[in-house]
DRENTORKOL-3810 file (N, C-alpha, C; in nm, 4 decimals):
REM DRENTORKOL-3810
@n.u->0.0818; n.v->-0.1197; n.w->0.0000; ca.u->0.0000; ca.v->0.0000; ca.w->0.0000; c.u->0.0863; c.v->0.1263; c.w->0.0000
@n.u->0.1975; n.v->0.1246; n.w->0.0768; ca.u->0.2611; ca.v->0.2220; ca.w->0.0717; c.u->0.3554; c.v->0.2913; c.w->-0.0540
@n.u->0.3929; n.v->0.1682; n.w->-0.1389; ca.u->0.4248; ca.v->0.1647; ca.w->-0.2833; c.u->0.3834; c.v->0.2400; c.w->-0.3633
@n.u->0.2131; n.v->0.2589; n.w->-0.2948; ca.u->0.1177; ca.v->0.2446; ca.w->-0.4287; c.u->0.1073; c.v->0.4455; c.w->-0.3798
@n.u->0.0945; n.v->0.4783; n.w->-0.2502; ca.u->0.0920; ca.v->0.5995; ca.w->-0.2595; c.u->0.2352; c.v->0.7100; c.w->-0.3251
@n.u->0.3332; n.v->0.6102; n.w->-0.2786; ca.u->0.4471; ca.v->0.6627; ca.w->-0.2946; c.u->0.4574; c.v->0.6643; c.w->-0.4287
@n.u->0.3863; n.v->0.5980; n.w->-0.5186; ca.u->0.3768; ca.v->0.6163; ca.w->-0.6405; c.u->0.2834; c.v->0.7124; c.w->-0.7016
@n.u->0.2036; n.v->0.7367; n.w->-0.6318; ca.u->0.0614; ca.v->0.8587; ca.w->-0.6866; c.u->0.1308; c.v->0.9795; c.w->-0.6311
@n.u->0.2107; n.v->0.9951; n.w->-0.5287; ca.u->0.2660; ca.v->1.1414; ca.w->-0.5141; c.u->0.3486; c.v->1.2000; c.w->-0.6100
@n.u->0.4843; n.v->1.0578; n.w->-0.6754; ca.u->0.5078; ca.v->1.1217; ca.w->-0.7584; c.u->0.4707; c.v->1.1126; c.w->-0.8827
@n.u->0.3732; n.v->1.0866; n.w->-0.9385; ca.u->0.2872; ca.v->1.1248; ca.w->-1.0547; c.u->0.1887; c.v->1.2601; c.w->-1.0234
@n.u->0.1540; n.v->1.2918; n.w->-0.8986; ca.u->0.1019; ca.v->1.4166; ca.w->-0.8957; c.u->0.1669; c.v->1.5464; c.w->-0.9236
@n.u->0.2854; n.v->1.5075; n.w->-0.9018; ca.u->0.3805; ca.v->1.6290; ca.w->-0.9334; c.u->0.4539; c.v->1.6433; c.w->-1.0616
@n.u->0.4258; n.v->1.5318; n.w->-1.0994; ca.u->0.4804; ca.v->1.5543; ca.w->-1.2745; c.u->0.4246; c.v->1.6392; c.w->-1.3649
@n.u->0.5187; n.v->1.7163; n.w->-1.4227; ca.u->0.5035; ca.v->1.8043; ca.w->-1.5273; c.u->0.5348; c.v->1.8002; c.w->-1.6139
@n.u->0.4322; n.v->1.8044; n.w->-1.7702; ca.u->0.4985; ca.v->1.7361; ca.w->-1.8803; c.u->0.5973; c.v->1.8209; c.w->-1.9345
@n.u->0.6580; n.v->1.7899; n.w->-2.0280; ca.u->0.7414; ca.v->1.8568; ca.w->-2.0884; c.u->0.7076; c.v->1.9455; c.w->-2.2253
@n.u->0.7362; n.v->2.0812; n.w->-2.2400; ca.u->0.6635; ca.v->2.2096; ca.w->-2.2589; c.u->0.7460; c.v->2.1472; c.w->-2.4074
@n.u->0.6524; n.v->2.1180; n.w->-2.5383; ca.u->0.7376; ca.v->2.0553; ca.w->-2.7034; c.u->0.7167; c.v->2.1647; c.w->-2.7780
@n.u->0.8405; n.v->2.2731; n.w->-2.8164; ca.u->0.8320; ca.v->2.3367; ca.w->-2.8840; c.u->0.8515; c.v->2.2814; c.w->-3.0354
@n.u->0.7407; n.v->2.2879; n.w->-3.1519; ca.u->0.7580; ca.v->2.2115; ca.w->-3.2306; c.u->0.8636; c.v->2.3078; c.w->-3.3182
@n.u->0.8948; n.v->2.2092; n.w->-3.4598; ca.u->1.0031; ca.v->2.2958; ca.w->-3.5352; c.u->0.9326; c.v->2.3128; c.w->-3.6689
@n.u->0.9972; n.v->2.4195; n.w->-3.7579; ca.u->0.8906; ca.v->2.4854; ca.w->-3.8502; c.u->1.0408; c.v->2.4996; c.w->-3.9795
@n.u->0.9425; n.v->2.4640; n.w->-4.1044; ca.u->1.0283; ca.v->2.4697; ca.w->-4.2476; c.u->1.0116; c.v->2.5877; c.w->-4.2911
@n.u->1.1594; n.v->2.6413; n.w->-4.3098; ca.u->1.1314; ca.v->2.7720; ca.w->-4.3762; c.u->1.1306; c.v->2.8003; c.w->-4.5224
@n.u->1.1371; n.v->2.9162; n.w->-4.5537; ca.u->1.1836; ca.v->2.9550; ca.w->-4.7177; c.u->1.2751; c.v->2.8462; c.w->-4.7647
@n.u->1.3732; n.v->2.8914; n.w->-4.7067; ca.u->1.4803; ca.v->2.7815; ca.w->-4.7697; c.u->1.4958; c.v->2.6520; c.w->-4.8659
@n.u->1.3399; n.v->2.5850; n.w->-4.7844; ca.u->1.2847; ca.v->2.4782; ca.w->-4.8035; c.u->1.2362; c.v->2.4594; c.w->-4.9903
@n.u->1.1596; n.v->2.5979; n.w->-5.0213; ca.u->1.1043; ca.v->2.6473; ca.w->-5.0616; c.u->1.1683; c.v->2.5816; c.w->-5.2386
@n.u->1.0891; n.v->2.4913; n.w->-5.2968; ca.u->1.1604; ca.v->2.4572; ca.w->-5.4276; c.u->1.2789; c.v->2.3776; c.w->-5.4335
@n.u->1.3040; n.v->2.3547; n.w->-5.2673; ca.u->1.3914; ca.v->2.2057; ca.w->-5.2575; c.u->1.3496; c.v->2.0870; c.w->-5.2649
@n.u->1.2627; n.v->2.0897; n.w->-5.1293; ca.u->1.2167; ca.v->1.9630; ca.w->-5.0643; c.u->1.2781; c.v->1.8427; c.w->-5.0938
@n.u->1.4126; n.v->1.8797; n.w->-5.0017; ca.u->1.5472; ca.v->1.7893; ca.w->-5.0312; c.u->1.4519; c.v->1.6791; c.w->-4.8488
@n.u->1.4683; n.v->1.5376; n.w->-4.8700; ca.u->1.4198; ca.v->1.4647; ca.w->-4.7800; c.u->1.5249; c.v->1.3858; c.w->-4.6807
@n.u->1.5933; n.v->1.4619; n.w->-4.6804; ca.u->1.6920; ca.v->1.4237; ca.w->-4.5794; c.u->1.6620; c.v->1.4115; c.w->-4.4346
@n.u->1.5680; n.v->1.5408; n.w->-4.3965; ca.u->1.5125; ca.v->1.5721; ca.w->-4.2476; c.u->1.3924; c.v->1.4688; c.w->-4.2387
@n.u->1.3470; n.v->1.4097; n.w->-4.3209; ca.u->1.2316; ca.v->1.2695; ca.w->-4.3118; c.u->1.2892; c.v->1.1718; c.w->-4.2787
@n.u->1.4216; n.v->1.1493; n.w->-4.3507; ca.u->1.4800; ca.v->0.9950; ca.w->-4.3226; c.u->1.5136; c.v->0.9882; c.w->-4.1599
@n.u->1.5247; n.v->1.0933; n.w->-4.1311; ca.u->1.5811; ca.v->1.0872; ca.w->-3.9586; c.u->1.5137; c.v->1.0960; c.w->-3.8632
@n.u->1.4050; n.v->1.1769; n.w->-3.9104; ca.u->1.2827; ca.v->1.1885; ca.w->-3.8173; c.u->1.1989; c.v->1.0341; c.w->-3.7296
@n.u->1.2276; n.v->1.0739; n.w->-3.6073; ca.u->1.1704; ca.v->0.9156; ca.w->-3.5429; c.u->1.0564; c.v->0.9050; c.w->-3.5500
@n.u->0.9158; n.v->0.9988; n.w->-3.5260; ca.u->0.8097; ca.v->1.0110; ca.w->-3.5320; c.u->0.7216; c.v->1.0255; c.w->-3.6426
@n.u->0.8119; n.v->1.0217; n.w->-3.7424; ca.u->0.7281; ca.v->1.0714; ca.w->-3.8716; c.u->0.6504; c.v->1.1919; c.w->-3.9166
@n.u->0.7142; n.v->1.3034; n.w->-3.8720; ca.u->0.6358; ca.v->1.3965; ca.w->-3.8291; c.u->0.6386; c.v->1.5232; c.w->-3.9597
@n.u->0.7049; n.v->1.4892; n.w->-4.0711; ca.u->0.7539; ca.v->1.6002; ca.w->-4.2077; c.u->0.6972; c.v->1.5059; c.w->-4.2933
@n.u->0.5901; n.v->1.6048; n.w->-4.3893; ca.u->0.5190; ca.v->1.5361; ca.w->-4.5081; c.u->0.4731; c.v->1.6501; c.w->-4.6144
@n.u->0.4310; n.v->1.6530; n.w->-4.6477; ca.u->0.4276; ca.v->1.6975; ca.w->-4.7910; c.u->0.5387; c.v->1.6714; c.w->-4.9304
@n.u->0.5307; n.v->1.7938; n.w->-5.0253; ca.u->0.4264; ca.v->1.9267; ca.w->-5.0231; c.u->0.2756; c.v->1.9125; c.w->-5.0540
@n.u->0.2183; n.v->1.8081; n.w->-5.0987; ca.u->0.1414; ca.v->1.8159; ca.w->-5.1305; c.u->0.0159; c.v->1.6842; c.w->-5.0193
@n.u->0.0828; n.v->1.6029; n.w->-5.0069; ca.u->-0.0092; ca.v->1.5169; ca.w->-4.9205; c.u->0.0202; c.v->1.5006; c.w->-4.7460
@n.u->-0.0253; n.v->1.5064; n.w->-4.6728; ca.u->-0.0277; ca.v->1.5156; ca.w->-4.5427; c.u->0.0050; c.v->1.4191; c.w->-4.4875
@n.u->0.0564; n.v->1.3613; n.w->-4.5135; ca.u->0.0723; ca.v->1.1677; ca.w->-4.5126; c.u->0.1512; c.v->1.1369; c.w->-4.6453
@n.u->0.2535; n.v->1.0502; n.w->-4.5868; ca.u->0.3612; ca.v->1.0233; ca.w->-4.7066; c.u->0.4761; c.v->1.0343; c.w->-4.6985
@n.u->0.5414; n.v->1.1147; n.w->-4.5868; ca.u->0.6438; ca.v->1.1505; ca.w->-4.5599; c.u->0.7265; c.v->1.2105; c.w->-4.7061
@n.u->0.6639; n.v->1.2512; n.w->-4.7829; ca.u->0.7277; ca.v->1.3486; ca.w->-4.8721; c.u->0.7417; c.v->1.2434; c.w->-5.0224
@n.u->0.6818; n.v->1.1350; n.w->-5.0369; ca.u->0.7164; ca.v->1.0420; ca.w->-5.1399; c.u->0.7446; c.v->1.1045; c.w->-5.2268
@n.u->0.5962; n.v->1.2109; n.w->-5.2580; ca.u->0.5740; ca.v->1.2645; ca.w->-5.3913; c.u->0.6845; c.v->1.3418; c.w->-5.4911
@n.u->0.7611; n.v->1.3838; n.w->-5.4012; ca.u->0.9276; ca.v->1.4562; ca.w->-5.4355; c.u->1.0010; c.v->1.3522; c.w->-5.5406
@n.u->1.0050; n.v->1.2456; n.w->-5.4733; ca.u->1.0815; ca.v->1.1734; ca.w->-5.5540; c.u->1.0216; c.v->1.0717; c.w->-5.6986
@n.u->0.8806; n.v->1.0948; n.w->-5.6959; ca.u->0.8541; ca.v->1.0320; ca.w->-5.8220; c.u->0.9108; c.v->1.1171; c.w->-5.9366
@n.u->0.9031; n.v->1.0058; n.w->-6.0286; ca.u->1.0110; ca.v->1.0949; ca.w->-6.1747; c.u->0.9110; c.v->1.2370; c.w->-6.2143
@n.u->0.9593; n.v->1.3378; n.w->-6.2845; ca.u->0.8710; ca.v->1.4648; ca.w->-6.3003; c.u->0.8392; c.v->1.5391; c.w->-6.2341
@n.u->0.8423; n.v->1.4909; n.w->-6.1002; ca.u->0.7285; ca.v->1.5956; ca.w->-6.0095; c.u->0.8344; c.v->1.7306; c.w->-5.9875
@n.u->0.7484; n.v->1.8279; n.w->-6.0179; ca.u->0.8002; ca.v->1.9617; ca.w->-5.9988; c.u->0.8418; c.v->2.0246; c.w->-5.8681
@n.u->0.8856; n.v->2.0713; n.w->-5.8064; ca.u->0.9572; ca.v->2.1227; ca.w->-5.7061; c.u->0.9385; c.v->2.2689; c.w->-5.6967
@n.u->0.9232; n.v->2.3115; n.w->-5.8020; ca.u->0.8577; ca.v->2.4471; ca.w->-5.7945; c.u->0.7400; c.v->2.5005; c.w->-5.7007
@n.u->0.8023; n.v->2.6215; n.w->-5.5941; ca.u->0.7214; ca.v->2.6811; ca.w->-5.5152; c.u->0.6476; c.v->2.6149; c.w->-5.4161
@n.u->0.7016; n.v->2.4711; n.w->-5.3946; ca.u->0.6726; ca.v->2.3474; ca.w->-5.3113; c.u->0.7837; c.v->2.3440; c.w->-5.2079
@n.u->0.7177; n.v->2.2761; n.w->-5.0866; ca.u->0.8100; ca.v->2.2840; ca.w->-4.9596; c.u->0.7252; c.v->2.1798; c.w->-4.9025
@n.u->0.8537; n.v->2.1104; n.w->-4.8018; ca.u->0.7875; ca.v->1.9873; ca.w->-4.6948; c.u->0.7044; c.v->2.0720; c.w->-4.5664
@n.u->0.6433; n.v->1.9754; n.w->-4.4747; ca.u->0.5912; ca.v->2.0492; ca.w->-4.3583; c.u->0.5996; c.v->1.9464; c.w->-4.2352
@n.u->0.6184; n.v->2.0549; n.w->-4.1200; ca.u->0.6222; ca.v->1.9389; ca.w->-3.9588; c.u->0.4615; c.v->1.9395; c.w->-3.9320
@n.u->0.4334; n.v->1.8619; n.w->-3.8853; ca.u->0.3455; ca.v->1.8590; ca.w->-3.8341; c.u->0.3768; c.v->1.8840; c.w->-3.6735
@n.u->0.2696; n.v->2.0059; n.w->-3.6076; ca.u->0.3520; ca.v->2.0781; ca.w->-3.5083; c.u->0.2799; c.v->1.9542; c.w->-3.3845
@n.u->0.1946; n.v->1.9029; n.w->-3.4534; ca.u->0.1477; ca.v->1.7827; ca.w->-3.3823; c.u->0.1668; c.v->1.6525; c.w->-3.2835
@n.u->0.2567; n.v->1.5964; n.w->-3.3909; ca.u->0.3801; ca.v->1.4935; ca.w->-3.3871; c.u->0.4657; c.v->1.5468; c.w->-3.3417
@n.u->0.5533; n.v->1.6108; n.w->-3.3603; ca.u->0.6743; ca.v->1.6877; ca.w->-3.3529; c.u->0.7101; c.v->1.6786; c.w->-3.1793
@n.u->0.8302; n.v->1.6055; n.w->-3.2209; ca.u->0.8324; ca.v->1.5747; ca.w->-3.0195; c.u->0.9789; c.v->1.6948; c.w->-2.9911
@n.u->0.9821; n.v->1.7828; n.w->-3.0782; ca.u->1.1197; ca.v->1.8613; ca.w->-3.0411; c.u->1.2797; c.v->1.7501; c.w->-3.0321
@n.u->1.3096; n.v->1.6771; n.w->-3.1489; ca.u->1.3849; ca.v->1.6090; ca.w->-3.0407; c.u->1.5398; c.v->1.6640; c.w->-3.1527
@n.u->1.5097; n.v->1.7601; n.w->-3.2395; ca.u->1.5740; ca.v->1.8111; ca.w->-3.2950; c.u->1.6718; c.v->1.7314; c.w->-3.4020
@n.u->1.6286; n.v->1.6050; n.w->-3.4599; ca.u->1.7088; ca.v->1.5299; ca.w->-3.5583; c.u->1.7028; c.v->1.6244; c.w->-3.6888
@n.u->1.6481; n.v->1.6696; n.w->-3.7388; ca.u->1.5600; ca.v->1.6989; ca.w->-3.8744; c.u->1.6782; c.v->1.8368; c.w->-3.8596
@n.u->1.7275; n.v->1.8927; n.w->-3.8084; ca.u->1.7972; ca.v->2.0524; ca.w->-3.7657; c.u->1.9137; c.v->2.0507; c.w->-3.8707
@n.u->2.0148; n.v->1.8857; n.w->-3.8127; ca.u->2.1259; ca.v->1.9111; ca.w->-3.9264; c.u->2.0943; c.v->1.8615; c.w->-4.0245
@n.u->1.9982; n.v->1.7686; n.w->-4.0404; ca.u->1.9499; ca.v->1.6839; ca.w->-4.1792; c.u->1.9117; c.v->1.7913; c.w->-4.3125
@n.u->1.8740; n.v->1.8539; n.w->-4.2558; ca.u->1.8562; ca.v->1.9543; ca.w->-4.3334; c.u->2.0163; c.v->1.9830; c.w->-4.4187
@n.u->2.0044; n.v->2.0019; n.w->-4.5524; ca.u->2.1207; ca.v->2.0937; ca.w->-4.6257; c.u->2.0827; c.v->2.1702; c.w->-4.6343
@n.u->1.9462; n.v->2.2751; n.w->-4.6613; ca.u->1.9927; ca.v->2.4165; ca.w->-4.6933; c.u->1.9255; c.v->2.5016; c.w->-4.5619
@n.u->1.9381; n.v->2.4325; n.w->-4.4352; ca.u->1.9331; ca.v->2.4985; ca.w->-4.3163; c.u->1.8056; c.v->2.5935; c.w->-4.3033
@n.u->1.6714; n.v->2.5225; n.w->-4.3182; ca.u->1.5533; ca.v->2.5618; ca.w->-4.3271; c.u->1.4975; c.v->2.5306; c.w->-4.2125
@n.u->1.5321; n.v->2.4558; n.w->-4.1401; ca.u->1.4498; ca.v->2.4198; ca.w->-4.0109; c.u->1.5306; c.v->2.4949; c.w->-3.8887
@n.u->1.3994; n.v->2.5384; n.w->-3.8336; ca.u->1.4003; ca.v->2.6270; ca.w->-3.6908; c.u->1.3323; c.v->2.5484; c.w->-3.6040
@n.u->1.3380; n.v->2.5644; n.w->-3.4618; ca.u->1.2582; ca.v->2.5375; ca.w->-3.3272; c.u->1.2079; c.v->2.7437; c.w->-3.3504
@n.u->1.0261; n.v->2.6556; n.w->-3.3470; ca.u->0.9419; ca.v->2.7782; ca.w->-3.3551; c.u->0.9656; c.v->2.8948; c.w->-3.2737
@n.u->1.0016; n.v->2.9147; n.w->-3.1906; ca.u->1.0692; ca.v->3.0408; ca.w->-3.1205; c.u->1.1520; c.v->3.0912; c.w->-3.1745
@n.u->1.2663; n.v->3.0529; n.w->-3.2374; ca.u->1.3606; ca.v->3.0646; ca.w->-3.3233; c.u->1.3535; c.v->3.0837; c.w->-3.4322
@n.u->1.2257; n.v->3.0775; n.w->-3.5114; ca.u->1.2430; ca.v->3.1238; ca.w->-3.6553; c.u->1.2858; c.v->3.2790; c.w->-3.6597
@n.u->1.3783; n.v->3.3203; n.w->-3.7581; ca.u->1.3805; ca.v->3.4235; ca.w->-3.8213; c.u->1.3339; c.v->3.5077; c.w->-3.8444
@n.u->1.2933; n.v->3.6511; n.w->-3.7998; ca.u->1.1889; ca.v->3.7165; ca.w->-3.8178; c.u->1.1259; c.v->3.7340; c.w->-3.9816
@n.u->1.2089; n.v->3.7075; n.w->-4.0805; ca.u->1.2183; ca.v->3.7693; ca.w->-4.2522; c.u->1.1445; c.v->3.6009; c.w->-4.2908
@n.u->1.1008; n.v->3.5447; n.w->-4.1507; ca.u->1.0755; ca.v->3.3699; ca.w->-4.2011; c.u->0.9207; c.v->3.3809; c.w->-4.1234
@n.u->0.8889; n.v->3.4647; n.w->-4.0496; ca.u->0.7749; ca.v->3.4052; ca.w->-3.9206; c.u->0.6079; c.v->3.3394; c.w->-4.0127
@n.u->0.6100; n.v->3.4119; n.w->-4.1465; ca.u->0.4914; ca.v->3.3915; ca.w->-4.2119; c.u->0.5101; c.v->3.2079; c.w->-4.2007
@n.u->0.6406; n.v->3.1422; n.w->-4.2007; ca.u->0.6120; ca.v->3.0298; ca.w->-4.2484; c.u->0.5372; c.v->2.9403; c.w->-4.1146
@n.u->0.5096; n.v->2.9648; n.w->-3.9964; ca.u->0.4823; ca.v->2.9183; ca.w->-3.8639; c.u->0.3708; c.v->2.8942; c.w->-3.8969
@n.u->0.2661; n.v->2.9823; n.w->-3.9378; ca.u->0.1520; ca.v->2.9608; ca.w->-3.9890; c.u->0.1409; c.v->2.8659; c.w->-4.0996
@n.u->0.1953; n.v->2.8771; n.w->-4.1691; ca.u->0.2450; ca.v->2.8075; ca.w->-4.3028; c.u->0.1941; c.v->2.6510; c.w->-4.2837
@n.u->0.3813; n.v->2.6065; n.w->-4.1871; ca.u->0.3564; ca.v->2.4921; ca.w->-4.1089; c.u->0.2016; c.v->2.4500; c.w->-4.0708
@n.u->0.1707; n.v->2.5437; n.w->-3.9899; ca.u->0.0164; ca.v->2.4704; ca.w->-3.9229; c.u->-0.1257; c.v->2.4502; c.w->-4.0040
@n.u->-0.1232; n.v->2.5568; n.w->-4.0739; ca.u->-0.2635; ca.v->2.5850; ca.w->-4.1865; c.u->-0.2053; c.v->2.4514; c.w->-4.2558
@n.u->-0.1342; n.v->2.4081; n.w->-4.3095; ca.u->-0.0884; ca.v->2.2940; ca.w->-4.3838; c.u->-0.1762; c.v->2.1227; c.w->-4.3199
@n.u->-0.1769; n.v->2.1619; n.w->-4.1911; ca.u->-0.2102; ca.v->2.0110; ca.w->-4.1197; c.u->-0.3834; c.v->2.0490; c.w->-4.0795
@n.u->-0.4067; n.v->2.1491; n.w->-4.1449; ca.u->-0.5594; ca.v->2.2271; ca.w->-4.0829; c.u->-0.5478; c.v->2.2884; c.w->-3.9099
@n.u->-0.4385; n.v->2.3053; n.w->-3.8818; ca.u->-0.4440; ca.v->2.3559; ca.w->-3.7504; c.u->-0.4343; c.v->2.5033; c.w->-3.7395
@n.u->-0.4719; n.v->2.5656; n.w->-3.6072; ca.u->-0.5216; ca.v->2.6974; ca.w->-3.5974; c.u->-0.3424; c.v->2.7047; c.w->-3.5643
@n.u->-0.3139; n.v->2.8449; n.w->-3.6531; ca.u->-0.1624; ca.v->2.8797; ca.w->-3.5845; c.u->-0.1443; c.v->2.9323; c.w->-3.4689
@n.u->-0.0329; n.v->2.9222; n.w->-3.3593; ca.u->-0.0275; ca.v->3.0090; ca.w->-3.2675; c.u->-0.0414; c.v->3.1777; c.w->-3.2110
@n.u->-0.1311; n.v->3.2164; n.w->-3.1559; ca.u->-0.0971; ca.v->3.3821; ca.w->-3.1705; c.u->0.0445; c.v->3.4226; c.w->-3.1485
@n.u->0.0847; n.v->3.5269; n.w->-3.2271; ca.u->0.2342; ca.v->3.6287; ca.w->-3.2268; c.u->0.2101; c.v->3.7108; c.w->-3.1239
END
């Protein structure tokens, strides 16, 4: 019995951990190089075009790249920062951290998965 409280005290005091998700910028923008997918543990980067897929569509023969970019889902996204160096042309931020000449893309990110963006 005593186990069992000593176990509910410390679950009462646990506090989860605050997941700042991470967001694709410009950069991205007419790459959608899939490097930051292959590493990702959660599966959490998909597009440009399907929400699910982890980015296939990039690599079928033809597909255009033009004005197309991958997206996190701010959902999934456990912060655990793999996707940061995977990146080559250094498009991914932790959302606090985006760039101010970049912030339109935060929204970007979220309207993409149908989610309401964060207020600025």
């Amino acid at each position: 019995m005593l186990r069992v409280l000593n176990d509910f005290a410390y679950l009462s005091t646990y506090q989860p951990r605050c997941v700042m998700p991470y967001i694709i910028c410009e950069p991205c923008v007419s790459t959608c190089d899939t490097a930051c997918v292959d590493v990702c543990p959660v599966d959490c980067i998909h597009g440009p075009i399907k929400k699910d897929g982890s980015g296939q569509e990039v690599k079928e023969p033809g597909f255009d790249k033009t004005g197309k970019q991958l997206y996190i889902n701010p959902e999934v996204c456990i912060d655990c920062d793999a996707c940061v160096p995977a990146c080559p042309v250094e498009a991914i931020f932790e959302e606090s951290q985006v760039p101010e000449k970049w912030k339109s893309y935060i929204a970007k990110n979220y309207e993409f998965y149908g989610l309401q963006p964060p207020a600025v």
